[in-house]
Structure formats: structure tokens, C-alpha cells
C-alpha positions in Angstrom: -17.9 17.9 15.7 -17.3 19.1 19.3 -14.7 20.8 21.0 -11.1 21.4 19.8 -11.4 19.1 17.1 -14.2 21.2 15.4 -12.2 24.4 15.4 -9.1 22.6 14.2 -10.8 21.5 11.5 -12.8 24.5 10.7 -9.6 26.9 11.3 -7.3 24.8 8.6 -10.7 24.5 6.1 -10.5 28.6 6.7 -6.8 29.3 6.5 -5.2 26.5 5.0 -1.3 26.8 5.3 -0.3 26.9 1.4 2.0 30.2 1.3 5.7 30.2 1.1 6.0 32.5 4.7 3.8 29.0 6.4 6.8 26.9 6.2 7.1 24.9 8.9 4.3 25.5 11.1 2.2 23.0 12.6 -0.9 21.3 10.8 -3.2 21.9 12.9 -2.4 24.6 14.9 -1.9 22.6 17.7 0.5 21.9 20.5 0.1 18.1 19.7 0.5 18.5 16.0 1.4 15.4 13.4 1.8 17.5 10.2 4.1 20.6 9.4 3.8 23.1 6.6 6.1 22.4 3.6 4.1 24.8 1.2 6.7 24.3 -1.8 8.3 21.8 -3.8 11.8 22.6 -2.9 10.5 23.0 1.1 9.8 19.3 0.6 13.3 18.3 -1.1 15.1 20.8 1.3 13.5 18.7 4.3 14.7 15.8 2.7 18.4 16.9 1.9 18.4 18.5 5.4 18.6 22.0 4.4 18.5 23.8 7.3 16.7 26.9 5.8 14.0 24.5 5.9 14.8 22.0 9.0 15.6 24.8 11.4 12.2 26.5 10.9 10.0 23.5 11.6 8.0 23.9 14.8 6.4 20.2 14.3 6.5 16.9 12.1 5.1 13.3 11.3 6.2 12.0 14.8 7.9 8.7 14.0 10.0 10.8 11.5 10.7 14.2 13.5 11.5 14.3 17.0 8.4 16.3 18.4 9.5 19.5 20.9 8.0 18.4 23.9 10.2 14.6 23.5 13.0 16.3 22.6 12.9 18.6 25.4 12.5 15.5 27.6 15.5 13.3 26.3 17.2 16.8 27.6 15.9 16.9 30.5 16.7 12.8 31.0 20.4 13.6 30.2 20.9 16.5 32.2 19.9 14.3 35.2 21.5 10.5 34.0 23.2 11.2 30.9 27.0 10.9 30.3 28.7 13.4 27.7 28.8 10.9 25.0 25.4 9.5 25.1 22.4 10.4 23.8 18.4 9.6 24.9 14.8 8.2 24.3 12.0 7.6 25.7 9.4 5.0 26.0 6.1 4.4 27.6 6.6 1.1 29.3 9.9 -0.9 30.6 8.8 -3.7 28.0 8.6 -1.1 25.2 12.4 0.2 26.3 13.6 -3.8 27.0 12.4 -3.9 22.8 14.8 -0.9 21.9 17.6 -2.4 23.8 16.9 -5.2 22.0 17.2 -3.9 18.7 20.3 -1.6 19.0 22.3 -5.1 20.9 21.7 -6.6 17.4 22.1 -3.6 15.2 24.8 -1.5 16.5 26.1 -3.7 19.8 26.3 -0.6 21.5 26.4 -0.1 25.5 22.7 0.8 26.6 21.2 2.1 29.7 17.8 2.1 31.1 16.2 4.0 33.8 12.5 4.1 35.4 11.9 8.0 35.3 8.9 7.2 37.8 6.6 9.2 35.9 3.7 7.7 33.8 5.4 4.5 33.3 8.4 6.4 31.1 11.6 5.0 31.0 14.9 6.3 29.3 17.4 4.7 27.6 20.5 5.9 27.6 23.2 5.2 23.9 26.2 6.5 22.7 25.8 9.4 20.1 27.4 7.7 17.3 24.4 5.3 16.9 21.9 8.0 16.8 21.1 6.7 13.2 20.2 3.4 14.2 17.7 4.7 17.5 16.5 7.2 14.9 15.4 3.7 12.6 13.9 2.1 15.6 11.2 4.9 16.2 10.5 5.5 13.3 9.6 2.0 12.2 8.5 0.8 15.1 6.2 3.5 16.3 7.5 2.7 20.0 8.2 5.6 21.5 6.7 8.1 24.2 3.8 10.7 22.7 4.3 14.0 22.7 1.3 13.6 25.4 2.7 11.6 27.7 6.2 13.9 27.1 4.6 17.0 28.2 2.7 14.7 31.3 6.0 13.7 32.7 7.8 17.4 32.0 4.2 18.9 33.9 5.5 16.1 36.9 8.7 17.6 37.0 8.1 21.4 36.6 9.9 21.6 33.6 6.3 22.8 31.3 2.9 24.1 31.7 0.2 21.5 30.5 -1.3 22.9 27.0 -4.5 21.5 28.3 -5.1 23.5 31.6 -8.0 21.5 32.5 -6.4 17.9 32.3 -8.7 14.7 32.5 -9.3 12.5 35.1 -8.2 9.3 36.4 -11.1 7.2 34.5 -11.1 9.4 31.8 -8.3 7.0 29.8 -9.6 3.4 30.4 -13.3 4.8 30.2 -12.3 6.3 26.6 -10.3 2.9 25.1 -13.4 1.5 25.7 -15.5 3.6 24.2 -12.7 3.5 21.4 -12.6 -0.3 21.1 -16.7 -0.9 21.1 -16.9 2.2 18.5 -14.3 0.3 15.9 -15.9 -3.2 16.7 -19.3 -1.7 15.7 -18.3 -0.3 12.6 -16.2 -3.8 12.0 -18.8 -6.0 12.5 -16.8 -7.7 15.9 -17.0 -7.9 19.4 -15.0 -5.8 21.4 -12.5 -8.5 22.7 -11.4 -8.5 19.3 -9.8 -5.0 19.2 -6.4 -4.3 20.4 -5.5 -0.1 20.5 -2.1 0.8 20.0 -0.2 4.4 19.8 -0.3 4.9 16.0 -0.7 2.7 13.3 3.0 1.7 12.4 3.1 0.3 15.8 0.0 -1.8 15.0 1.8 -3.1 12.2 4.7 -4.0 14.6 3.1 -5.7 16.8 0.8 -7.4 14.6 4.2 -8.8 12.9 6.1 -9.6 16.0 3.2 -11.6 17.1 3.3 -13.7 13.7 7.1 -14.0 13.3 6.3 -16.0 17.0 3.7 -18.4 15.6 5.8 -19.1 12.7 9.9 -17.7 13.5 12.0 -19.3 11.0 9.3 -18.2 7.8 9.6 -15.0 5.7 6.8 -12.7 5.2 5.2 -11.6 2.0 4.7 -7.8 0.9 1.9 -8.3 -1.6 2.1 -4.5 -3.3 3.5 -1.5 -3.0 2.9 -0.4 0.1 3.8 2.5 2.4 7.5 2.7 3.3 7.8 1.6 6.6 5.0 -1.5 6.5 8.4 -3.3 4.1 11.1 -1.9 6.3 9.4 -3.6 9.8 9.0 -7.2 7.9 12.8 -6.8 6.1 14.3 -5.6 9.2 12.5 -7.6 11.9 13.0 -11.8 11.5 14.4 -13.3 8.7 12.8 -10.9 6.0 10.2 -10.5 3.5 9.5 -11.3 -0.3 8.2 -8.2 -2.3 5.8 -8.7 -4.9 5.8 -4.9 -6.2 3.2 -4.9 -8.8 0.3 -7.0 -6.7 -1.0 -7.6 -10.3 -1.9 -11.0 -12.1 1.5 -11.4 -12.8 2.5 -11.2 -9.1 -0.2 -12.8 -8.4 0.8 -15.9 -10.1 4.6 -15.2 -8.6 3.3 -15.4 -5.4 0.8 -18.7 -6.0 4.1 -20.8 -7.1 6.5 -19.1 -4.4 4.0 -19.9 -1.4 3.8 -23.4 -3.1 7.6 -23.9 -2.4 7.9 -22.0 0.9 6.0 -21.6 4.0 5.2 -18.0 4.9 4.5 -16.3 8.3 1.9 -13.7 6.7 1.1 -12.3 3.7 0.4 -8.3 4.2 -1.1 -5.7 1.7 -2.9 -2.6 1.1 -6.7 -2.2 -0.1 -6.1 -0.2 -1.0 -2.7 0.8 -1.9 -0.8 3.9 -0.9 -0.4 5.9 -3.1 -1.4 4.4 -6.1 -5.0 3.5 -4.9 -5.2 0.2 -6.7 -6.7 -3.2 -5.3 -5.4 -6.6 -5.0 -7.2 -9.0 -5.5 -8.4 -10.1 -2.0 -10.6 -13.3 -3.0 -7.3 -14.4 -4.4 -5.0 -14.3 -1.8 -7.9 -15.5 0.2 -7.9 -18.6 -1.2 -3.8 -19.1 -1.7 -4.2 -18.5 2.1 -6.3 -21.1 3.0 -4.5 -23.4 0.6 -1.0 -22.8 1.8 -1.9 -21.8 5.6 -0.8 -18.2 6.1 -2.6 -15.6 7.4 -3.8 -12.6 5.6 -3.3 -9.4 6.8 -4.8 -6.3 5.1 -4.3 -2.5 6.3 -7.6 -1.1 5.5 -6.1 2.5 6.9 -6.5 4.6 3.1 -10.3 2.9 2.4 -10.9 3.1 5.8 -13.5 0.2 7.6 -16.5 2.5 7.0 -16.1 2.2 3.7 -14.9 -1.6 3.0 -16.0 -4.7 5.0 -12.2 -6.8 4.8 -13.2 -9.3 7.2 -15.0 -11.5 4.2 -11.2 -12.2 3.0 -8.9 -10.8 6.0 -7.8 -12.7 9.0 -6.6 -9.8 10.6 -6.6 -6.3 9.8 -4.9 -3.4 11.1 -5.0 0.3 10.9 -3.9 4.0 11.6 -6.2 5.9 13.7 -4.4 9.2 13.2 -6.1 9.3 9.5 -9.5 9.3 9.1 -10.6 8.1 12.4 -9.8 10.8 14.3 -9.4 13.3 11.2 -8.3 16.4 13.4 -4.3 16.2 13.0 -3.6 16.4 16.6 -3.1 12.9 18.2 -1.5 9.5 17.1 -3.2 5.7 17.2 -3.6 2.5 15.6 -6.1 -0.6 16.3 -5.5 -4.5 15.3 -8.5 -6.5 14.5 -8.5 -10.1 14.7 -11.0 -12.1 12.5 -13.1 -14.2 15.2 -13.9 -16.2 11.8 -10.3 -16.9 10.9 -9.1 -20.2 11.5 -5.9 -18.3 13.1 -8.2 -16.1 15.5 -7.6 -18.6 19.0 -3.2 -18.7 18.3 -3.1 -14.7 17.5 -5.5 -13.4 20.0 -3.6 -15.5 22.6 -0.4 -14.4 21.7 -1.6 -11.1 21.9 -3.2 -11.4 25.0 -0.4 -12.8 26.2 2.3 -10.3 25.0 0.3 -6.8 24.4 1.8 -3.8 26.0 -0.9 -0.9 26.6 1.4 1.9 24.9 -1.8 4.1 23.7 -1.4 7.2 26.5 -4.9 7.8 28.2 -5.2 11.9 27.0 -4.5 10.6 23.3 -7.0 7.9 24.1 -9.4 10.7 25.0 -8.5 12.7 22.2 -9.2 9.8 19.9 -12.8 9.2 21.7 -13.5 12.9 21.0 -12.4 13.6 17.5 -13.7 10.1 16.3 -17.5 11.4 17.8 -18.1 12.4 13.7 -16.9 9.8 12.2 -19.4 8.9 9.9 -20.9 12.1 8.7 -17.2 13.4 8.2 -16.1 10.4 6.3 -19.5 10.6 4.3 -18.5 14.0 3.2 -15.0 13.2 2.3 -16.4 10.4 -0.1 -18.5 12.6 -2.1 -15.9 15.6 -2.0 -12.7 13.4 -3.5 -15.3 11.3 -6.1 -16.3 14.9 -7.1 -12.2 16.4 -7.4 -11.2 12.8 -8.7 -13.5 13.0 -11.7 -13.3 16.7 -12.2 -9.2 16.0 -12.7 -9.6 12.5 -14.4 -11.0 14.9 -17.2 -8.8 18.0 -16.9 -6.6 18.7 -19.6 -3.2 18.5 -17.9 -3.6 15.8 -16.0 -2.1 12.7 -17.1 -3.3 9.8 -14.8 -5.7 10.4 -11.4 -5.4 7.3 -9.0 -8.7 7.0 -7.4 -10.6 3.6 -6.4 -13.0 4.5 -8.7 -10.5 3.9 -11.8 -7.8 1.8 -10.2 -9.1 -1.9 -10.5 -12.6 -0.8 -9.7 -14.1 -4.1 -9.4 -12.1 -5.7 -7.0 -12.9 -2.6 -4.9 -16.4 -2.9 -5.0 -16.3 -6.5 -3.9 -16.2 -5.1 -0.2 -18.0 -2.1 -0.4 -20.0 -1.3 2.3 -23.8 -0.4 1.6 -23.7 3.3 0.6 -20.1 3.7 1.3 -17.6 5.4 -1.1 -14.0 5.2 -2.2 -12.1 7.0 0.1 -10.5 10.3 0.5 -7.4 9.4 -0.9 -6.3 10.4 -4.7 -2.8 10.9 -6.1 -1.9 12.3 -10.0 1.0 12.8 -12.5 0.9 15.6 -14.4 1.4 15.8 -18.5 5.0 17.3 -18.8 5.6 16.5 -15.4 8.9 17.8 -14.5 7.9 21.0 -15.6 4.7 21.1 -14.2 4.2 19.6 -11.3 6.2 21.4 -9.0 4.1 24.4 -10.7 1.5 23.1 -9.6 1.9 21.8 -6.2 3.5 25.2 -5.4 0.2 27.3 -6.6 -2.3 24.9 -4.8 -3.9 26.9 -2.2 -4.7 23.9 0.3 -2.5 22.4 3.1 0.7 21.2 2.1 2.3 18.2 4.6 2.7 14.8 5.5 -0.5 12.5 6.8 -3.7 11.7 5.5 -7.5 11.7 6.5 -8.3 14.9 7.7 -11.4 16.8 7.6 -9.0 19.4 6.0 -7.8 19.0 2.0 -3.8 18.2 2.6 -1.3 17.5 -0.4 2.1 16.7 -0.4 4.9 15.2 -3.2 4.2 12.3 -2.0 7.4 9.9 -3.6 9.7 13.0 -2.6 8.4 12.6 0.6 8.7 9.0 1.3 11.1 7.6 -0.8 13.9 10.2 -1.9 16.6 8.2 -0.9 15.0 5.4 -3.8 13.5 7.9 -6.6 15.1 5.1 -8.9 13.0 2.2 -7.0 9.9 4.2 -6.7 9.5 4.4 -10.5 10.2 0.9 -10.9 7.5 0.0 -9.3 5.3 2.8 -11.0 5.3 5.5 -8.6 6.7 8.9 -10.6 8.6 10.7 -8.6 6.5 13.7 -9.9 3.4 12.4 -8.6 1.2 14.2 -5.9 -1.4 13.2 -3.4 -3.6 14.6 -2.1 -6.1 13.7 0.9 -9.3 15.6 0.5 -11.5 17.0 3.2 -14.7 18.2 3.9 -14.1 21.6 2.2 -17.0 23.0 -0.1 -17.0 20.7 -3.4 -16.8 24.0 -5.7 -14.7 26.0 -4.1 -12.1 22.9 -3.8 -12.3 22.1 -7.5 -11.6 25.8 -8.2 -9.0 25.6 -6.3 -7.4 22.4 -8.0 -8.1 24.5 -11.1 -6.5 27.4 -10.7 -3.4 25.5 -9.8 -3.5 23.5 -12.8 -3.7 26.8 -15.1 -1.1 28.1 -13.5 1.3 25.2 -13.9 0.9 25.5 -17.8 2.0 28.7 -17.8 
């Protein structure tokens, strides 16, 4: 590791941010922060409910669910220059990206709209009234469309309002010259050529592209949610076209489900999870595979929680897509997401000219170049996070008040190792229920002395309540499709094995008290 990344990651290792008095700091201890402290239990239901002893003190947040500082300070700044007292602001990195929002709120709330070229770094605000804050709220969140907290703080720097956090800046060639370096380093570890890689600001907004493009090849078709998956991969395909069949379980059963219903109905895509978030089990891929072929859809598999250097997905997948906030860059500090089409697929000439033809370079150059530097260590990093979760995941899997562990390795293990790359792993990515878990977990979760927040993939051990989190307006749903409410995840790093598993033990003693 080089630079900032490498004392990011060695600061939150050091001092990870698990005590009460952390709430609501940034994770990492950055300006350009994607996770925030929530060190309890009741922090995390407090954000939920909106508490503000909890809201008020956070300082950041997952950006597509928290406004970050520096865009908030610049939908001020946008209305105290063009705004009208009953309106409120966003932002957005291109006029095609703002021309998509307008879109959206027309058939959602049919509200009056406005749109102006800031004439800084392609940003452009749109102007709404207040009363359908709710709905522009939905539409960044799922869409992953809006400006960075990057390119915020470039236009506020353009207009005196901020001081850059990075003093030094880049250069003009510094953003294209890192994309590609970006694009040739995922095609490598793919197996593709670089034309086959489209970069995108974060991975939700890989996902909504990806679908847009297929909802064009095939408009009047539902899609196909094959698994649980996370929240906002089913709320683009139910909200965006004419919806999407949800096969909850993605087991044999479903499986079946899904062989008569795509018998009976044409589909634009099938999408799932290998594999799935959070409870880490496979579907199986050969499967769908062949259902594809037979019934001409596309499949199109997020890879984001094996992560590529781990699985090879383009035996089975015709596209796949992924977050490169998680493991690829691993630091916390900067957003992305990359699509890769299947040069093998029989759809690879219709997507990649649709998205050729419609693709919209949102991915800001510094987070390109922040991207290009934290991704340097890829492959030692993610070697180390392998061998640390198989290590915690077994150590639990055995542990006396532990219930279930949800690991790779236990979770339909043989349809993962299908696509197991030579001396790859399973993944950083484990979640548990507790025995009495009502009692216990928040016990539990509470005494764990690792980082506590949203996001996944780090080089730094990061928990959170994960169904809290993510689906507390649907507890009910959740558990009907097998995720307790009481379950936790965790994301481990590249922390010490031992001293990891003591602390994971020491939490667990304390939550039978």
C-alpha cells in the first residue's frame, strides 16, 4: 500500500471506531468518507427511526443514503444563487445524468423541475419543490446518479466557497490516464480486453445502467431477481420498466419456479448474487446458464461480495457487474463501480453497442485516481482477507453461542467452488445469528471492539446489524426470506488473525452474560 490509502488502513486496523463516544464519525478518517460510526445497537435503530441524538451527530454516511457535507453544502450554495423559497436542490455530474432525474420525478411526483449548467466540472442543478424531497431522495439513492463528494468540493474550490482537502490536486491527465489504468487492471484480473470494461461512479449505478440498457433491448419484458439480494439491486428493476419477478429463496425450489415461469414469459435479464448478500449462499450458476441459453435472456451476476479475484463468472455470466468501493479499492474513501460485458456471450455485439452508444462518463477523474491508487494492493490485500475471514468463520462456526455463520465455505459450498479461481478463497464477507438472539446479539455487537458501519471490503474488520440496517422498514419480509433481523455481518480485514479472533471472543463472552 502507498500513500493515504496505507495509513487509512493502518490508522482504522490501530484504532478501530467501536466505543459509544465514536458515534458518528467518519470510517476512515477521511474528508471523502463512505462509512460512519454507529458503535451500538440502538445507534443503528436510532439512525433508522431518525433519532436525532443519533442523526444530528453524524459527520458522514453511505453516500447514496446520506447526503455527504460537501453536496449538501453545494445544493446550498445552488439555491442561494437560482433557488426559489419553495424548492429544493441536487446535483449531478452531466446534463444527461440531470435530463435522467427530471425524468424520473415527471413520472413519479409530476412536479415542476428546473435545470441549470453550473459551468463547473460538467455539474448541473436541478431545481424541485420541497414537498417531493422524498421521491429525489429515492432517485439517488437507487440510482447512484448523483455528483461525488469529489467533484462537490471541485466546484465549491471554483467558486471560493471551500479549501480543497487535497492541497496538491492532480493534473489534467491524471483522470483519463488513471480510468485506463483502472479498466486494463479489472480486464486483467477478468480475463477480457479492455474495451470490455465500462467504469461507473459506484456500483448501484453500474447496476442502473446495466439495467437501463437491457430494459432497451427488450422494453415491454420484466426482469428476474434470482435471490435475495441487496436492497437496492430489487428496488432499480421494480421501480424502473415494467418490474421484476422475485425468486427469494434462489434454491431448487426457485429454481424450478423460475424454469416454468421463463417458459411462459420472456424476460429482459435474469440478475443474482454469487454470492449473496448477506447470506453468502450460491445459486446455482450452471443452471441458470443453461435456462438462459434455452429461453434467451441474459445473465447478469454481481460478483461485488466474492469479488473477481476470487471467482472466474464469465464461464456462466454474460455480463457482470460490480462495486469498486468494496474490495477493490478497500480504503473507505472513494465510490465506483465497473460493468463487464462477456465478449463470449451471444448478447456481447447488442449490449456493448448500446452502451457505447448511451454511456455517460459519470466516474469524476480525482476518484478515478483515488481508485488507481488504493486498488495498487489489490491482490496481496485480498489474499490476506481470505485467509483472515476462513480463519474467524471457522473459529465461530464452532463457538458455543453461535447459532449459524454464513460463509462460502458452508453455504452451498460446491456450487462455489465451481468458479474458484486457482488459489483463490471465499471472500471476506461472513454474517451470524446468535443462540438466544434477541438477547444476545445486541450484546454482542455492542462489546465488539472493531469498526461498526455500513460498507464492505475493507482492509479494516467492519460490522454492522446488517437487516437493521437495510431493511428496517421490512423486518417482517426480511425474515421471510431467512434473514433474522438479529443477524450481524461482518466484513473482515487484514487485522492480525489472533488478535481478531480474540476479539470476536471476548464479545461473544460478554453477550452471555
Amino acid at each position: 500500500m502507498s500513500g493515504s490509502d496505507s495509513s487509512l488502513i493502518g490508522r482504522m486496523i490501530a484504532e478501530p471506531l467501536w466505543r459509544a463516544e465514536d458515534l458518528g464519525a467518519p470510517i476512515p478518517p477521511s474528508t471523502h468518507a463512505v462509512s460512519v460510526a454507529l458503535p451500538t445497537w440502538r445507534d443503528n435503530v436510532g439512525y433508522e427511526e431518525g433519532d436525532p441524538n443519533v442523526v444530528d451527530r453524524l459527520r458522514a454516511g453511505y453516500p447514496r443514503f446520506v447526503y455527504h457535507p460537501l453536496c449538501r453544502t453545494l445544493f446550498a450554495e445552488c439555491l442561494t444563487r437560482w433557488g426559489r423559497p419553495d424548492e429544493a436542490c441536487l446535483a449531478f455530474s452531466t446534463a444527461a445524468s440531470a435530463g435522467r432525474f427530471v425524468e424520473w420525478m415527471a413520472q413519479r411526483a409530476g412536479s415542476e423541475v428546473r435545470v441549470i449548467d453550473v459551468a463547473a466540472c460538467g455539474v448541473h442543478a436541478v431545481f424541485f419543490p420541497k414537498v417531493h424531497a422524498g421521491e429525489a431522495k429515492s432517485f439517488w439513492q437507487h440510482s447512484g446518479e448523483g455528483v461525488s463528494s469529489r467533484r462537490a468540493e471541485a466546484v465549491l474550490q471554483a467558486w471560493g466557497v471551500v479549501c480543497p482537502s487535497n492541497p496538491e490536486g492532480i493534473d489534467a491527465g491524471d483522470g483519463p490516464r488513471a480510468k485506463t489504468q483502472l479498466r486494463e487492471r479489472i480486464a486483467r484480473v477478468v480475463g477480457v480486453s479492455p474495451e470490455f470494461v465500462w467504469l461507473f461512479p459506484c456500483g448501484m449505478n453500474a447496476g442502473f445502467q446495466l439495467h437501463r440498457v437491457l430494459l432497451d433491448l427488450a422494453p415491454d419484458r420484466r426482469s428476474v431477481q434470482f435471490g435475495f439480494p441487496y436492497v437496492d439491486t430489487l428496488k432499480i428493476q421494480e421501480k424502473r420498466g415494467p418490474g421484476a419477478l422475485f425468486f427469494r429463496r434462489a434454491d431448487a425450489d426457485d429454481l424450478a419456479r423460475l424454469s416454468a415461469t421463463v417458459a411462459s414469459e420472456p424476460v429482459s435479464a435474469v440478475y443474482t448474487e454469487f454470492p449473496s448478500n448477506p447470506l453468502l449462499a450460491s445459486p446455482d450458476l450452471a443452471a441458470l446458464s443453461e435456462l438462459s441459453r434455452q429461453y434467451d435472456f441474459p445473465l447478469v451476476i454481481d460478483d461485488t461480495v466474492a469479488s473477481a479475484l476470487n471467482v472466474d463468472l464469465l464461464q456462466v455470466a454474460d455480463v457482470v457487474w460490480m462495486s469498486l468501493t468494496k474490495y477493490f479499492s478497500g480504503t473507505g474513501d472513494v465510490t465506483g463501480g465497473a460493468v463487464i460485458v462477456n465478449p463470449r456471450s451471444r448478447y456481447a455485439a447488442r449490449i456493448v453497442s448500446r452502451l457505447s452508444g448511451t454511456f455517460d462518463d459519470l466516474l469524476f477523474d480525482a476518484d478515478a485516481v483515488a481508485l488507481e491508487r488504493n486498488s495498487r494492493d489489490l491482490e496481496s490485500r485480498m489474499r490476506k482477507v481470505n485467509a483472515n475471514a476462513e480463519a474467524l468463520a471457522d473459529f465461530l462456526k464452532e463457538h458455543p453461542r453461535v447459532e449459524t455463520v454464513y460463509f462460502p465455505k458452508y453455504r452451498t459450498p460446491e456450487l462455489y467452488r465451481r468458479y474458484l479461481r486457482p488459489g483463490a478463497g471465499y471472500g471476506g464477507l461472513l454474517s451470524l445469528d446468535l443462540k438466544d438472539a434477541e438477547r444476545c446479539a445486541p450484546q454482542f455487537f455492542d462489546a465488539l471492539r472493531v469498526c461498526k458501519g455500513p460498507n464492505l471490503g475493507m482492509g479494516y474488520t467492519l460490522a454492522c446489524p446488517y437487516t437493521i440496517l437495510a431493511h428496517y422498514g421490512e423486518l417482517d419480509f426480511a425474515e421471510s426470506c431467512g434473514v433474522s433481523r438479529w443477524l450481524v455481518r461482518v466484513s473482515v480485514g487484514i487485522e492480525e488473525p489472533e488478535e481478531l479472533i480474540g476479539r470476536f471472543d471476548r464479545a461473544l463472552t460478554a453477550a452471555g452474560i
